[in-house]
MDTraj code that builds the backbone (N, CA, C; nanometers):
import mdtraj as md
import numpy as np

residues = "UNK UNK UNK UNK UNK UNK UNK UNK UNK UNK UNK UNK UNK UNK UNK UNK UNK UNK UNK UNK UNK UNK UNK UNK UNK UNK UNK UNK UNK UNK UNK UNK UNK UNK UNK UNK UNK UNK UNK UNK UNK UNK UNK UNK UNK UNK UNK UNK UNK UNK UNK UNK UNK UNK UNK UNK UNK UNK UNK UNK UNK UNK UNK UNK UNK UNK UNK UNK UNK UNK UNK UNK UNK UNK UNK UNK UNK UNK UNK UNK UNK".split()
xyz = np.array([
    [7.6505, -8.5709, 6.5778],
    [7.5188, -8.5422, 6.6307],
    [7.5050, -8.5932, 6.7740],
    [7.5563, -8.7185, 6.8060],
    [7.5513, -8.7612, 6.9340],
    [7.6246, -8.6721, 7.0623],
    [7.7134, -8.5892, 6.9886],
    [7.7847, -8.5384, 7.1148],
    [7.7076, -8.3957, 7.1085],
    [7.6570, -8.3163, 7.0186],
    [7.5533, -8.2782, 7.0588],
    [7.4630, -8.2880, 7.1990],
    [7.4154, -8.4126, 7.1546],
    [7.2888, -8.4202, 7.1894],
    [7.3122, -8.4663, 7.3611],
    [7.4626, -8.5606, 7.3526],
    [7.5246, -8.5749, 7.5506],
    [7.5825, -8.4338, 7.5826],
    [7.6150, -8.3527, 7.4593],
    [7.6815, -8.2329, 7.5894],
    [7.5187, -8.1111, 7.5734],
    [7.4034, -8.1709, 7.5273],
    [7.2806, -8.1070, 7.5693],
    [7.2374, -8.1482, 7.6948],
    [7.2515, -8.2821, 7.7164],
    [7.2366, -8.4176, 7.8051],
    [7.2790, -8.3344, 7.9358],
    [7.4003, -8.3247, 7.9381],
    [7.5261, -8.2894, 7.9998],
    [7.4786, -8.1584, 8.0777],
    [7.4452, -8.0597, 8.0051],
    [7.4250, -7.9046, 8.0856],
    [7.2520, -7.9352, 8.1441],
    [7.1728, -7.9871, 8.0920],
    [7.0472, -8.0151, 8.1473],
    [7.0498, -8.0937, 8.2467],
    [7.1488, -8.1680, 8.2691],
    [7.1643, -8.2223, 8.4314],
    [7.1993, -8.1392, 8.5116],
    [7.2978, -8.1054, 8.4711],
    [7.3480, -7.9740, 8.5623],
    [7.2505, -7.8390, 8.6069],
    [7.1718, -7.8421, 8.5118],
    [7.0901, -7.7119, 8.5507],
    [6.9501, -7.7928, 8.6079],
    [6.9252, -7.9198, 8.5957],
    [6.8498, -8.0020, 8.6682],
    [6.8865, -7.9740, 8.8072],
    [7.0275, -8.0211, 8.8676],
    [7.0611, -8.0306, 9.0009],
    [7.0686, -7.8953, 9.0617],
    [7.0990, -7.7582, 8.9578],
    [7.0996, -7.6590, 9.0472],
    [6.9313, -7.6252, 9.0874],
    [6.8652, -7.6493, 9.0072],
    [6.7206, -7.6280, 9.0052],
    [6.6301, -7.7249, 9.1472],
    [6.6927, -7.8618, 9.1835],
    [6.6971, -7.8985, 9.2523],
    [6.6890, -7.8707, 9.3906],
    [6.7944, -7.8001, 9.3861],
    [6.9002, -7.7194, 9.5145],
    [6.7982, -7.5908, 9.5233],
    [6.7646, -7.5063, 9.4364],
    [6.7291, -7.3868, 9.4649],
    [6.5664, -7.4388, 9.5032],
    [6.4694, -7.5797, 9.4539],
    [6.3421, -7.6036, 9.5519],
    [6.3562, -7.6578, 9.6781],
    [6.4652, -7.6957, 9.6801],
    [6.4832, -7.7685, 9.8283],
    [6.5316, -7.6635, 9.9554],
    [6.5994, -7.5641, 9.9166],
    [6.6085, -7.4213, 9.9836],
    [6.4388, -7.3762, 10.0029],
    [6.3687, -7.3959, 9.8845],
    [6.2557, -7.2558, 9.8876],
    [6.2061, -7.3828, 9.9972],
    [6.1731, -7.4848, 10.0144],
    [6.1099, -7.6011, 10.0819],
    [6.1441, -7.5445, 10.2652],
    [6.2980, -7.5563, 10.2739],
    [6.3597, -7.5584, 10.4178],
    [6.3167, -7.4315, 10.4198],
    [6.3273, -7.3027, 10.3533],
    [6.3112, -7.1690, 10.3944],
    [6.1286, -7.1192, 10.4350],
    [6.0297, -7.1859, 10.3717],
    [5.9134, -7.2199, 10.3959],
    [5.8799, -7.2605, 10.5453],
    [5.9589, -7.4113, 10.5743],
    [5.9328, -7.4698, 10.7062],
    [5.9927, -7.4132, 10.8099],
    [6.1264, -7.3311, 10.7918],
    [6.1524, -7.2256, 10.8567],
    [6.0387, -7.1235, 10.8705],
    [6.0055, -7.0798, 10.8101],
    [5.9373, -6.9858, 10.7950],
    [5.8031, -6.9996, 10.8675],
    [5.7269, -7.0884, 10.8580],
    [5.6272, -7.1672, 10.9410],
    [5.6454, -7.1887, 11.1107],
    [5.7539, -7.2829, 11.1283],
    [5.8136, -7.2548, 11.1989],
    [5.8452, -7.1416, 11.3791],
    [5.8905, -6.9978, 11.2514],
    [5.9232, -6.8857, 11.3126],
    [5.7864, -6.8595, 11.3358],
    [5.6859, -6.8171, 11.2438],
    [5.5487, -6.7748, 11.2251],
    [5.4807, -6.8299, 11.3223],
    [5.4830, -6.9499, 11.3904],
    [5.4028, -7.0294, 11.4979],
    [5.4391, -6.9237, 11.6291],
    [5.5909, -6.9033, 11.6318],
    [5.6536, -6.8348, 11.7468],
    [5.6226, -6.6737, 11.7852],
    [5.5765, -6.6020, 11.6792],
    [5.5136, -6.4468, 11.6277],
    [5.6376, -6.4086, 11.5323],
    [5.7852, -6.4733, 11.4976],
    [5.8495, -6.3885, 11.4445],
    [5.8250, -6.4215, 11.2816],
    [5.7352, -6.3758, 11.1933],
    [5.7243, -6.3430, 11.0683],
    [5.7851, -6.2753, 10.9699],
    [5.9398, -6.2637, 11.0012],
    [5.9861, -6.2260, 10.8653],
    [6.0062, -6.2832, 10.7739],
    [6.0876, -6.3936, 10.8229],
    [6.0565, -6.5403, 10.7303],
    [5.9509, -6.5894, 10.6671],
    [5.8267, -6.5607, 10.6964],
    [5.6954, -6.5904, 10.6172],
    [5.7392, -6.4488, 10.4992],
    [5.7824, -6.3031, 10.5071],
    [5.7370, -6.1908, 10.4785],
    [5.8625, -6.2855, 10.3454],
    [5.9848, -6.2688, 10.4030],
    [6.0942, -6.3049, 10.2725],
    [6.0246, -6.4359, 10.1765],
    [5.9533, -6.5289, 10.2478],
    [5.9328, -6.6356, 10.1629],
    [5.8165, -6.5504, 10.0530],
    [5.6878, -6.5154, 10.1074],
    [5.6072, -6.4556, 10.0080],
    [5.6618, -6.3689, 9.9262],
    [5.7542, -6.2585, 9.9655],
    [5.8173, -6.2128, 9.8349],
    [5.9262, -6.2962, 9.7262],
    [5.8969, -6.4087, 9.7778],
    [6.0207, -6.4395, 9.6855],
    [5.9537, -6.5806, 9.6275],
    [5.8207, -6.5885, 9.6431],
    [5.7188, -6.6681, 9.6000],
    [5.6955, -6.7010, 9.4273],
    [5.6721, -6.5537, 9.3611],
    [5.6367, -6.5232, 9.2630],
    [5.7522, -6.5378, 9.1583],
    [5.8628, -6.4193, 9.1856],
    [5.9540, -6.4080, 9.1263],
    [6.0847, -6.5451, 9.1100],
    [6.0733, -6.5935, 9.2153],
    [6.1641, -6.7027, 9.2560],
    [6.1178, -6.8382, 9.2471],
    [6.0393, -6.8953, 9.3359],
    [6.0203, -6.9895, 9.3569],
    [5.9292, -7.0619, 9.2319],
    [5.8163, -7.0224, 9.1910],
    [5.7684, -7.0498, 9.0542],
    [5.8306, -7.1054, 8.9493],
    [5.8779, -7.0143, 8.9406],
    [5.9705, -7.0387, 8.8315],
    [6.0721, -7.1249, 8.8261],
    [6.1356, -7.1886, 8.9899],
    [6.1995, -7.2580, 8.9512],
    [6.1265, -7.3946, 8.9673],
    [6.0245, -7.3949, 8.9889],
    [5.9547, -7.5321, 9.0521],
    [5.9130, -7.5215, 8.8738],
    [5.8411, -7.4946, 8.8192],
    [5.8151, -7.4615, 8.7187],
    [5.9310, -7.5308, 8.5963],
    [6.0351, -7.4598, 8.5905],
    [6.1521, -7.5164, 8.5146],
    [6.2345, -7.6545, 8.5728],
    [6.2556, -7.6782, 8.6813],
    [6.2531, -7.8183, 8.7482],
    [6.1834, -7.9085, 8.6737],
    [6.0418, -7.9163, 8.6542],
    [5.9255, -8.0386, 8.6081],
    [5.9450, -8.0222, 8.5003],
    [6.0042, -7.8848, 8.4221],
    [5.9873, -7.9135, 8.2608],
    [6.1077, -7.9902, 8.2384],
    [6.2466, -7.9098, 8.3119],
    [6.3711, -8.0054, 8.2841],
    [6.3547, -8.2070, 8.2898],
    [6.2852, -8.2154, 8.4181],
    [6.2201, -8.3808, 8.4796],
    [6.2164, -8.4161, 8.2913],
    [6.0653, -8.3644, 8.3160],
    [5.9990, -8.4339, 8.1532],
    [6.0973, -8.4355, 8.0116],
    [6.1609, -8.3244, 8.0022],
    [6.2712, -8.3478, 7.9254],
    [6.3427, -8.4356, 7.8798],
    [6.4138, -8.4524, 8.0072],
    [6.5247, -8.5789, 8.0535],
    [6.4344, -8.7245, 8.0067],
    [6.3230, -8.7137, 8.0449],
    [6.2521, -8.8496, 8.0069],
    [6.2486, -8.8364, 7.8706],
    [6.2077, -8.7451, 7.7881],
    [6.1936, -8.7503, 7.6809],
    [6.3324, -8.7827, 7.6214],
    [6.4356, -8.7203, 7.6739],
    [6.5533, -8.7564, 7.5554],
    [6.6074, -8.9203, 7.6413],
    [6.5875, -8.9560, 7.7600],
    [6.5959, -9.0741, 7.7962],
    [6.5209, -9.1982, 7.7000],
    [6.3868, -9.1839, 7.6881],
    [6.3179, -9.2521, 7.5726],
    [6.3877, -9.2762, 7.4192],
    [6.3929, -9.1738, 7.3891],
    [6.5049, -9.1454, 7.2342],
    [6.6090, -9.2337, 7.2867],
    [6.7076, -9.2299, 7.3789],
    [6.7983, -9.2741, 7.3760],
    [6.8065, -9.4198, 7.3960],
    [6.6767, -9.4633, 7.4776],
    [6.6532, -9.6910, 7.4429],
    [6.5793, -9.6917, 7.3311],
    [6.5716, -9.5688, 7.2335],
    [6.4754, -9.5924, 7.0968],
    [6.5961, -9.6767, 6.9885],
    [6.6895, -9.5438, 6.9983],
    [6.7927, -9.5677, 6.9703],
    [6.9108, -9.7243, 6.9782],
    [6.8689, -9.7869, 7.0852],
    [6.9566, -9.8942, 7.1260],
    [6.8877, -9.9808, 7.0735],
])
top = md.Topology()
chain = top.add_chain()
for i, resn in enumerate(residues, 1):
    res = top.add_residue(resn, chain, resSeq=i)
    for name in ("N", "CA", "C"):
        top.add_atom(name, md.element.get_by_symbol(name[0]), res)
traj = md.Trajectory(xyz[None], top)
């Protein structure tokens, strides 16, 4: 059951850090985007809003649930000790 539950451990970090990576892009591509937009060139605002909904949500979204997760099976695991 335990190795279960570290190689659950195991891929939820991993999809933690890519989830990571893909808000910290939508973040830099934003301030880019701001940025350009101060200057008149707005495509970068145009790519960020389309990719607002479909993209970015969702991963900011699954990020905080993965966070809370991790705490939760972190808890279990000094329950355990």
């Amino acid at each position: 059951m335990d190795s279960k539950v570290g190689l659950a451990k195991e891929w939820l970090d991993k999809f933690l850090v890519l989830n990571f990576f893909l808000v910290v892009a939508g973040a830099l591509l934003f301030l880019i985007s701001v940025i350009f937009s101060l200057n008149g060139v707005d495509i970068f605002y145009r790519v960020f809003q389309l990719l607002w909904f479909p993209l970015f949500i969702p991963v900011i979204s699954i990020f905080f649930t993965a966070v809370l997760i991790e705490i939760v099976f972190t808890a279990i695991n000094k329950r355990k000790e």
